[in-house]
ChimeraX commands (.cxc) that place a marker at each C-alpha (Angstrom):
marker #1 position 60.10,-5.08,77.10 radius 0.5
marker #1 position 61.11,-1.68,78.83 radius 0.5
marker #1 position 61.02,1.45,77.79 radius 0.5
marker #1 position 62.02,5.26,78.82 radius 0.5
marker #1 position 59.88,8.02,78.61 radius 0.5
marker #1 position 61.33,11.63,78.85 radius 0.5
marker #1 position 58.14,14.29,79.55 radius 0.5
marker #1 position 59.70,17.74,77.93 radius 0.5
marker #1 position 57.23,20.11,77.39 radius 0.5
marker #1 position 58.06,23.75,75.68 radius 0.5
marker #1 position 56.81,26.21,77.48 radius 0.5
marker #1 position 58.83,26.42,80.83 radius 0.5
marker #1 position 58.22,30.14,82.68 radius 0.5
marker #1 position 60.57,30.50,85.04 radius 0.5
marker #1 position 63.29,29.05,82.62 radius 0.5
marker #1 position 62.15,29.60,78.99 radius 0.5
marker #1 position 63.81,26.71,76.59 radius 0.5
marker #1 position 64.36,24.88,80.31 radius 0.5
marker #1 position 64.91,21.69,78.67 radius 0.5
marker #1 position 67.10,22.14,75.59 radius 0.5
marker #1 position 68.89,25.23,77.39 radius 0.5
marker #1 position 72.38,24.80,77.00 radius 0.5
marker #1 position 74.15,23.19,80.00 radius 0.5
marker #1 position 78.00,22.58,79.99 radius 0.5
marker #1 position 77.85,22.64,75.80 radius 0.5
marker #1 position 74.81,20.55,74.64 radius 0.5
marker #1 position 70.92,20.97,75.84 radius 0.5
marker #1 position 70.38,19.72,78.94 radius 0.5
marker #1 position 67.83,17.07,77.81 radius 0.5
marker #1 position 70.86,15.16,75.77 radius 0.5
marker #1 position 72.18,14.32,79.20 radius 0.5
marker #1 position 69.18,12.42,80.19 radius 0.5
marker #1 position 68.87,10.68,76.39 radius 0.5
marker #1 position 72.52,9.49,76.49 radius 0.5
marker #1 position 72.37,8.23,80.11 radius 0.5
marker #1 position 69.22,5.83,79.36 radius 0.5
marker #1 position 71.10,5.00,75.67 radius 0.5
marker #1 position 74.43,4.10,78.12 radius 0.5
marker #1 position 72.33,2.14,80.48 radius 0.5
marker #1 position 71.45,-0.33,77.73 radius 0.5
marker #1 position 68.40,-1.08,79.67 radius 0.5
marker #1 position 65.69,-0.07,76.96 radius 0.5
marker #1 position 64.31,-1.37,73.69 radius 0.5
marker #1 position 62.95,1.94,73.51 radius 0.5
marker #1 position 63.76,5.91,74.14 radius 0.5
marker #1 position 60.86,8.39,73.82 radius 0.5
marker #1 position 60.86,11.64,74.47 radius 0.5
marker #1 position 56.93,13.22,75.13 radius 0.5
marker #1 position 56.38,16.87,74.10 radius 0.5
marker #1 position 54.59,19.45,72.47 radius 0.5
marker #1 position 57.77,21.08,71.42 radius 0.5
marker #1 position 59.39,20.78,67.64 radius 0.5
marker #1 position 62.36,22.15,68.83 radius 0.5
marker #1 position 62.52,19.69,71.22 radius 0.5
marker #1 position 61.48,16.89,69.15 radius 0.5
marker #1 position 64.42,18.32,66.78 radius 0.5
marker #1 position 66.74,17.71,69.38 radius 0.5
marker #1 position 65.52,14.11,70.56 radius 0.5
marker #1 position 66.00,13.17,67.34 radius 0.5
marker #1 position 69.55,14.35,66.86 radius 0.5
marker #1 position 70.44,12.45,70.04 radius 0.5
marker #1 position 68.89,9.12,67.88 radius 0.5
marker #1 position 65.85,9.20,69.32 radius 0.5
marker #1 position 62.22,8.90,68.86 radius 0.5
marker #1 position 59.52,11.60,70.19 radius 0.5
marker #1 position 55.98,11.58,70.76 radius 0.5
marker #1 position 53.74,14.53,69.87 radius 0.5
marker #1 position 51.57,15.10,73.01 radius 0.5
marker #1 position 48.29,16.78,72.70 radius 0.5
marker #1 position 48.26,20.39,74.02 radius 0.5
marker #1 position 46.09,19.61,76.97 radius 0.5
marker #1 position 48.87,18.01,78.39 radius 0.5
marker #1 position 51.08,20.75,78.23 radius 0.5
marker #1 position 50.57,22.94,80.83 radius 0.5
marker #1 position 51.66,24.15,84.20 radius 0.5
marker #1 position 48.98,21.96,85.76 radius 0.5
marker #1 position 49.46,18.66,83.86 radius 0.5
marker #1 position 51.25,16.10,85.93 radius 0.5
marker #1 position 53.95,13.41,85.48 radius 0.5
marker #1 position 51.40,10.40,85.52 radius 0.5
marker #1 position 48.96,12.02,82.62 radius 0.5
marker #1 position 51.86,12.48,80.39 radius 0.5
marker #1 position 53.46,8.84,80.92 radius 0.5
marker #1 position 50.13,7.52,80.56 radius 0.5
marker #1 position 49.37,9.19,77.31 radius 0.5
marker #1 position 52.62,8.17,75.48 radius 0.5
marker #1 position 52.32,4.61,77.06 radius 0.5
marker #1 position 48.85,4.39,75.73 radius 0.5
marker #1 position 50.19,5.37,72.19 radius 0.5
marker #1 position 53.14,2.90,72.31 radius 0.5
marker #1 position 50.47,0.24,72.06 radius 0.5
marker #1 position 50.61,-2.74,74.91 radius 0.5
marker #1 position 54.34,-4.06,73.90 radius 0.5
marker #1 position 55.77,-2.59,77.09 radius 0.5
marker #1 position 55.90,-4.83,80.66 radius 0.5
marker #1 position 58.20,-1.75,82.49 radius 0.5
marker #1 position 58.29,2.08,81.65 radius 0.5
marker #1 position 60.99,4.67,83.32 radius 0.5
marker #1 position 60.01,7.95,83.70 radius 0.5
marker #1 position 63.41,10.37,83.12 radius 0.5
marker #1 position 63.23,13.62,83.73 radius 0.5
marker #1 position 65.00,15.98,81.05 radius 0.5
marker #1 position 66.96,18.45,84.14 radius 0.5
marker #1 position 69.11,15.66,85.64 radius 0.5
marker #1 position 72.25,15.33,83.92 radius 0.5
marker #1 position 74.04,14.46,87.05 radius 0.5
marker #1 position 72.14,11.44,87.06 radius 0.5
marker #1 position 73.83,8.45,85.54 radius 0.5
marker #1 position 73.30,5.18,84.09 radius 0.5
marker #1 position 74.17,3.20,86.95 radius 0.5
marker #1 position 71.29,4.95,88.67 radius 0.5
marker #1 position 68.99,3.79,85.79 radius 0.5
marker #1 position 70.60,0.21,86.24 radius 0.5
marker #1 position 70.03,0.36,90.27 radius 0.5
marker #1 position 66.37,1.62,89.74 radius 0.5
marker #1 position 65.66,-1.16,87.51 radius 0.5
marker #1 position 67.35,-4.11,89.83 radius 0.5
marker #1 position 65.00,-2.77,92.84 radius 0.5
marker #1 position 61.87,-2.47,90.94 radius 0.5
marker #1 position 62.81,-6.33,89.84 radius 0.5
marker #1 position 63.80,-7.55,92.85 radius 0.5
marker #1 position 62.89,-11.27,93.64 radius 0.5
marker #1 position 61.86,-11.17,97.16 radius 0.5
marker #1 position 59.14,-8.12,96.81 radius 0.5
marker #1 position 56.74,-6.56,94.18 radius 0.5
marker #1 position 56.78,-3.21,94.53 radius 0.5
marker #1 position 54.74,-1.25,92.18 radius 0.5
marker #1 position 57.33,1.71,91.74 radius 0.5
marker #1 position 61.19,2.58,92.40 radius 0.5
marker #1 position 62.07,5.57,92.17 radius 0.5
marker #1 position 65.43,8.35,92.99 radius 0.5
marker #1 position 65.21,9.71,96.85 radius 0.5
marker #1 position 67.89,11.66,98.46 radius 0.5
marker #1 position 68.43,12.71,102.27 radius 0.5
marker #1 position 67.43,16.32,103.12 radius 0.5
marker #1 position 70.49,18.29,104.00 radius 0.5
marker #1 position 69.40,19.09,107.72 radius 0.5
marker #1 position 67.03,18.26,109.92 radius 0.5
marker #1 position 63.63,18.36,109.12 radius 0.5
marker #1 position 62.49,17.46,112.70 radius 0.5
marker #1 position 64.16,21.01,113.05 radius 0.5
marker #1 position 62.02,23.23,110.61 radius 0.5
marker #1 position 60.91,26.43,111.71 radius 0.5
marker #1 position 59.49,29.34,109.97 radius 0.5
marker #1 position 60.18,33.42,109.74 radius 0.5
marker #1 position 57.45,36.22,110.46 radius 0.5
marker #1 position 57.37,39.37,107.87 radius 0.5
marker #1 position 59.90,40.73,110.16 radius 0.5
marker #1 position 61.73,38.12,110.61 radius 0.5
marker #1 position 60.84,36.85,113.84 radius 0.5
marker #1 position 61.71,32.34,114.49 radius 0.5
marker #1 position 58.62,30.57,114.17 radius 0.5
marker #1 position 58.83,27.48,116.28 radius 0.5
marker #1 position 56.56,24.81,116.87 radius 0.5
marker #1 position 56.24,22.23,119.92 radius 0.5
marker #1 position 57.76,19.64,117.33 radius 0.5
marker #1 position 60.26,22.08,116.92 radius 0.5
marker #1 position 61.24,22.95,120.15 radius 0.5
marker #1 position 61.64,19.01,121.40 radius 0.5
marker #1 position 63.50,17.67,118.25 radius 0.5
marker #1 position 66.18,21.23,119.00 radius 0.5
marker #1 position 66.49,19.28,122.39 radius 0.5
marker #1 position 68.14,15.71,120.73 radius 0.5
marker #1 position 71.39,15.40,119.04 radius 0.5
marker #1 position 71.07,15.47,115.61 radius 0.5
marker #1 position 72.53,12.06,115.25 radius 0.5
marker #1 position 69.82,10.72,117.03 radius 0.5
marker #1 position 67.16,11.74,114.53 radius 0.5
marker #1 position 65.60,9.63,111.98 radius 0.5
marker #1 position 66.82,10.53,108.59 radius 0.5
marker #1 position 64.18,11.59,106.19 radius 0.5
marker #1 position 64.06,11.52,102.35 radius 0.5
marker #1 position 62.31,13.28,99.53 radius 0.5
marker #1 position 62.44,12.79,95.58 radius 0.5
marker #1 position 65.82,13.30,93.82 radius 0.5
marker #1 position 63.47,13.94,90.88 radius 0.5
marker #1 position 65.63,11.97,88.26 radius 0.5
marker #1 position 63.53,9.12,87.30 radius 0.5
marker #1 position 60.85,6.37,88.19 radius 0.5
marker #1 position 60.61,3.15,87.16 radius 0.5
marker #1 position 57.41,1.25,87.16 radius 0.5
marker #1 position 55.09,-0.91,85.58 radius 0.5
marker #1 position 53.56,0.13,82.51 radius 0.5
marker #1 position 50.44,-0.98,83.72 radius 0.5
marker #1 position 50.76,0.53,86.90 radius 0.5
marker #1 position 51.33,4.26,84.83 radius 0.5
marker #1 position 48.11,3.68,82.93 radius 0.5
marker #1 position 46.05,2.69,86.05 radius 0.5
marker #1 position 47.60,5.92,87.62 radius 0.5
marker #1 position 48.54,3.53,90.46 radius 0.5
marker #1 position 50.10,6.62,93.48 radius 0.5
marker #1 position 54.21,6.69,93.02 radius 0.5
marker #1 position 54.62,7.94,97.13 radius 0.5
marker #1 position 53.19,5.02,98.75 radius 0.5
marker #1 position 54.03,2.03,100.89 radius 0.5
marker #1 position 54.35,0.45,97.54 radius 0.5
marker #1 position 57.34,1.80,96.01 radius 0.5
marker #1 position 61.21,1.28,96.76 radius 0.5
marker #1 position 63.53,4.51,97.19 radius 0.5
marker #1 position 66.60,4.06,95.52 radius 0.5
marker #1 position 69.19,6.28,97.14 radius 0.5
marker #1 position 71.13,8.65,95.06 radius 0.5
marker #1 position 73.92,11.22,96.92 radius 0.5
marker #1 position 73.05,14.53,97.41 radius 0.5
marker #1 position 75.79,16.05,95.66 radius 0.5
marker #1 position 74.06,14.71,92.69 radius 0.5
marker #1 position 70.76,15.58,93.13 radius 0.5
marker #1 position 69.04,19.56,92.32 radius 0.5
marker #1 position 66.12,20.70,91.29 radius 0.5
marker #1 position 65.99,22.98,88.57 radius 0.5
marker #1 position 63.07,25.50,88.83 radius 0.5
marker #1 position 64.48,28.62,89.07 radius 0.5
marker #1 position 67.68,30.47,87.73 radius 0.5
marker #1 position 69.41,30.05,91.12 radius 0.5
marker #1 position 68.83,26.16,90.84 radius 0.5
marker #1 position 69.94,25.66,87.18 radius 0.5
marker #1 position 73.37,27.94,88.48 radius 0.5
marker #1 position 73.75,25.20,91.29 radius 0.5
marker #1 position 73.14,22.31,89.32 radius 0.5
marker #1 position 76.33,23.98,86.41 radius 0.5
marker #1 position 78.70,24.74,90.13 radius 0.5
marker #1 position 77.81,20.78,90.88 radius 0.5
marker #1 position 78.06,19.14,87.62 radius 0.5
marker #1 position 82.02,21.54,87.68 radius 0.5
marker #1 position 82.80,20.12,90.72 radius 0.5
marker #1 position 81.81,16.59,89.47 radius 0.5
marker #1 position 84.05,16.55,86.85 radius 0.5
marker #1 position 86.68,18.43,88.50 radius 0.5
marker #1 position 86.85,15.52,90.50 radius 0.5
marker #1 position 86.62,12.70,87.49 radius 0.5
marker #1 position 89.74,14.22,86.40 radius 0.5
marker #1 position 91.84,13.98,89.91 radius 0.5
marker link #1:1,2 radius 0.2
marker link #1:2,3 radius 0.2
marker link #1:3,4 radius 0.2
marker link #1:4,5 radius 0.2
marker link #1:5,6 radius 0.2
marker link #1:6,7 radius 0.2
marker link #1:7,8 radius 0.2
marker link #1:8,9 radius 0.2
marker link #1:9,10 radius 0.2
marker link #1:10,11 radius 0.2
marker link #1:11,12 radius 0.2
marker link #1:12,13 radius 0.2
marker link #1:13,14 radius 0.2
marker link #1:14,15 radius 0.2
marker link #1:15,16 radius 0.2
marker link #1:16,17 radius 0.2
marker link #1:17,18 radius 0.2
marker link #1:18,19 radius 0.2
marker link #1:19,20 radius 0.2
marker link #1:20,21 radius 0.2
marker link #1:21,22 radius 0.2
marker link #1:22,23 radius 0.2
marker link #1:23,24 radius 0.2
marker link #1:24,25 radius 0.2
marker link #1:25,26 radius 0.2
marker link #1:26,27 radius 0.2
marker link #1:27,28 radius 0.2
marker link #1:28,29 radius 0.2
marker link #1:29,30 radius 0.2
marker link #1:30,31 radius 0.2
marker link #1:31,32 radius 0.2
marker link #1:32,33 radius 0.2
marker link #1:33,34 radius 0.2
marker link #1:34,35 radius 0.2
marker link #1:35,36 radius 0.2
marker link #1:36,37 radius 0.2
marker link #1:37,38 radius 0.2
marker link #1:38,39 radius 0.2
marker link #1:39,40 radius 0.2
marker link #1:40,41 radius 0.2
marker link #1:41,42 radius 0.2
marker link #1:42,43 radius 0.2
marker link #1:43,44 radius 0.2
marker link #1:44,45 radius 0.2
marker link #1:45,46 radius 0.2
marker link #1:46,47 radius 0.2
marker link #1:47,48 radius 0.2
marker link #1:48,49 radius 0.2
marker link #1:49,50 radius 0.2
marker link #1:50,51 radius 0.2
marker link #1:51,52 radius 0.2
marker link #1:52,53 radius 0.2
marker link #1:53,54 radius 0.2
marker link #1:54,55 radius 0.2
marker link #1:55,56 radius 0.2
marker link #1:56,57 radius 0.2
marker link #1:57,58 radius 0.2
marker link #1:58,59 radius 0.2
marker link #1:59,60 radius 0.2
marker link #1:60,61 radius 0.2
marker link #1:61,62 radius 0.2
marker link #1:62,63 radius 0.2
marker link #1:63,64 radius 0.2
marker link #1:64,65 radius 0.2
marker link #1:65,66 radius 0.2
marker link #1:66,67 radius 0.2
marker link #1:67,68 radius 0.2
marker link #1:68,69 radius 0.2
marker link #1:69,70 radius 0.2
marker link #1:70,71 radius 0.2
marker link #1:71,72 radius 0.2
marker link #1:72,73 radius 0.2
marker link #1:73,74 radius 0.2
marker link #1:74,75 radius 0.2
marker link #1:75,76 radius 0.2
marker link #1:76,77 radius 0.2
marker link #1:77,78 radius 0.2
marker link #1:78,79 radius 0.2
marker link #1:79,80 radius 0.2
marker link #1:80,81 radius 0.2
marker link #1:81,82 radius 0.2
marker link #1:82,83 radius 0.2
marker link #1:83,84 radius 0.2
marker link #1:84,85 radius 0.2
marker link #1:85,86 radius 0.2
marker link #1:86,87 radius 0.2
marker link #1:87,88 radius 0.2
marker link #1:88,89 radius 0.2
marker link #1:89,90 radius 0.2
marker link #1:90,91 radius 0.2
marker link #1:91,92 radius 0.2
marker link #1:92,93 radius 0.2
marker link #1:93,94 radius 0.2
marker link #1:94,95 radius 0.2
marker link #1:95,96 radius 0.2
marker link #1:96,97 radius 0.2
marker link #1:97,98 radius 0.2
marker link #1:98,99 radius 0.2
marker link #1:99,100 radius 0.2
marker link #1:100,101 radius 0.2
marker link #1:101,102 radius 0.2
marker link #1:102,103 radius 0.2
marker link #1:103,104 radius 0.2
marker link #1:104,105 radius 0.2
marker link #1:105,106 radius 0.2
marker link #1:106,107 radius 0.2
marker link #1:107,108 radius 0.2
marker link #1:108,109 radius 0.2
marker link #1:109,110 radius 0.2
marker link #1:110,111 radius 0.2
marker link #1:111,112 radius 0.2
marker link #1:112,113 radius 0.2
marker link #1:113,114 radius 0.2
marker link #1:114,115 radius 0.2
marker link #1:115,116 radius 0.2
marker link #1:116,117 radius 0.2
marker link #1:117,118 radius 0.2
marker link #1:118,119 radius 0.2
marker link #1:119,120 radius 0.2
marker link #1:120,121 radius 0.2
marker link #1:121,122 radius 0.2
marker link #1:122,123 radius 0.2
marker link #1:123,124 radius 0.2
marker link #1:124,125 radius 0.2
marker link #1:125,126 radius 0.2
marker link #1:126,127 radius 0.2
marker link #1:127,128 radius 0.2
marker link #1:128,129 radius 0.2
marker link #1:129,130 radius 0.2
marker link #1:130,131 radius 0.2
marker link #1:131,132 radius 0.2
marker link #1:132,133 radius 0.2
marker link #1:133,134 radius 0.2
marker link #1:134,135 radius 0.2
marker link #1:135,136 radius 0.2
marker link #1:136,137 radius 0.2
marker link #1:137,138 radius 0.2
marker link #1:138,139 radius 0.2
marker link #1:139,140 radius 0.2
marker link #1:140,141 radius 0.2
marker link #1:141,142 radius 0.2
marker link #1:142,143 radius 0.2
marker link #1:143,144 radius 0.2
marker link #1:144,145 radius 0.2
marker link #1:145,146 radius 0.2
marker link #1:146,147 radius 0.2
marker link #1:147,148 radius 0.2
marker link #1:148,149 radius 0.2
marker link #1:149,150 radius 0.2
marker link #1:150,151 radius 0.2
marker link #1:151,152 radius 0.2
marker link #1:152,153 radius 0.2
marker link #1:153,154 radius 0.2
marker link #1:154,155 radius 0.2
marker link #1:155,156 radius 0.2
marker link #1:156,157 radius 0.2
marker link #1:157,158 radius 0.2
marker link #1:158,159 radius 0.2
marker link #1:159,160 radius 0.2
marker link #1:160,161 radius 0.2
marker link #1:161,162 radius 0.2
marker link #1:162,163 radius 0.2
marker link #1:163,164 radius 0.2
marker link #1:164,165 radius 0.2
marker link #1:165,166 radius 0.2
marker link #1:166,167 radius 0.2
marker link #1:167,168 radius 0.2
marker link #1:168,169 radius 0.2
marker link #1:169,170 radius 0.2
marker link #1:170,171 radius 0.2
marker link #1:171,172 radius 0.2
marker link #1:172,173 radius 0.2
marker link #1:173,174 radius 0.2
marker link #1:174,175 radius 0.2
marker link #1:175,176 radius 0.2
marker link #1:176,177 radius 0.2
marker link #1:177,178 radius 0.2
marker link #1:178,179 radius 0.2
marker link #1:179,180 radius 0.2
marker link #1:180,181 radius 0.2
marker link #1:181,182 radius 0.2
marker link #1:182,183 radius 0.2
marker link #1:183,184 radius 0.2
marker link #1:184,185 radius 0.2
marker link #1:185,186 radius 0.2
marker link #1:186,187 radius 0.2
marker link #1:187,188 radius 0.2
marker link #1:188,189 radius 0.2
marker link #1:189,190 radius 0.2
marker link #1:190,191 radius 0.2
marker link #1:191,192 radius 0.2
marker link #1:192,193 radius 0.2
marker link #1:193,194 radius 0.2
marker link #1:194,195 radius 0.2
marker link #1:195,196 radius 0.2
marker link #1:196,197 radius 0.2
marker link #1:197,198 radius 0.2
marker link #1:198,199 radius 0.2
marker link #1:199,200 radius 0.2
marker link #1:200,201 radius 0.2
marker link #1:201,202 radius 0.2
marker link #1:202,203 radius 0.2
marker link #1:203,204 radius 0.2
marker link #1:204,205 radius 0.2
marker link #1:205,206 radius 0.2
marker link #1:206,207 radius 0.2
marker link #1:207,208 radius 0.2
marker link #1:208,209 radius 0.2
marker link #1:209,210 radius 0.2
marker link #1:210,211 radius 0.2
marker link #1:211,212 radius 0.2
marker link #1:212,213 radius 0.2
marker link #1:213,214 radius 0.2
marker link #1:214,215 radius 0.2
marker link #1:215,216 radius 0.2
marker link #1:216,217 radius 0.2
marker link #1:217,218 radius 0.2
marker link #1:218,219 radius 0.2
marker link #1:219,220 radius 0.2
marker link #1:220,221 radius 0.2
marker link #1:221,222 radius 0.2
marker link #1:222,223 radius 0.2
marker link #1:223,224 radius 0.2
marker link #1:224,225 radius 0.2
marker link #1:225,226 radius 0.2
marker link #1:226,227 radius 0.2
marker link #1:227,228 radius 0.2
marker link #1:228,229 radius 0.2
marker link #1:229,230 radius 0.2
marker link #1:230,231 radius 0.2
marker link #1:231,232 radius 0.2
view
């Protein structure tokens, strides 16, 4: 038995109504409910929050929500607390659970399907599988700026600027999409980022953020071009 759990709290800061803003003509959360519904992965949807506008909209997109207690709805509460509550009050019926995140409606449901084949692969266990995505540039060639402006290099700095660029390792980071994992593994509050978990690969052009105002204006220019290109 697998199901999805979408953590949507109500009181975003830096975006109020973050995750039922409107994005591209419905809230943005409907994109994440319709791409686990299209995956046809899950016996159940769930969407965690403190919210009733939220739950209002989780249910007009046919699904269920869980009311989450306050405590876990704060700038401070993290991912794992809130999967592990709603798994806990889903009862033991559930082998898998996949985290979605309610600001990725680039994300698709052959990303859910690919998540889901790599956390079930035969020839490994891992614990987790989760959405990476390549940095785009360099991290071997950080550097930092003084108050006035000033490069900041370092020594790692200064011998990765010395190598081409296509002989660098290529580093990832979290799309921040979705994780699958065992149910179990949630409640135990087993680590995600560890030698235990499979990255799944998603392109960058599908992949951003949304914290701020400048993000959630990237992610509409991205999810234009997207379709621009759907209809070429």
């Amino acid at each position: 038995m697998k199901i999805a759990i979408i953590p949507a709290r109500g009181g975003s800061k830096r975006i109020p109504g973050k995750n039922i803003r409107p994005f591209h003509g419905q809230p943005i959360i409907a994109y994440s409910i319709v791409a686990a519904q299209a995956s046809a992965l899950f016996d159940a949807i769930l969407v965690s929050t403190d919210s009733d506008e939220i739950a209002a909209v989780a249910q007009a997109c046919g699904v269920a929500f869980h009311r989450r207690p306050s405590s876990l709805a704060d700038d401070h509460t993290g991912t794992q607390a809130v999967m592990r509550d709603a798994l806990l009050n889903c009862g033991t019926a559930y082998d898998l659970a996949c985290c979605i995140y309610p600001t990725a409606p680039m994300m698709t449901p052959g990303d859910l399907q690919a998540g889901f084949r790599a956390l079930t692969r035969t020839d490994w266990d891992p614990v987790y599988a989760f959405s990476v995505t390549t940095y785009d540039a360099e991290v071997q060639r950080a550097f930092g700026l003084s108050q006035n402006g000033a490069v900041i290099t370092t020594p790692f700095t200064e011998e990765m600027m010395k190598q081409r660029s296509q002989d660098l390792p290529t580093y990832y980071h979290d799309a921040g999409q979705w994780y699958w994992g065992r149910a179990a593994s949630f409640v135990a509050d087993a680590p995600i980022f560890s030698p235990a978990s499979l990255g799944v690969p998603i392109p960058r052009y599908r992949c951003q953020d949304i914290n701020t105002a400048s993000d959630w204006r990237q992610a509409e220019l991205m999810f234009e071009a997207l379709k621009l290109g759907e209809a070429r």
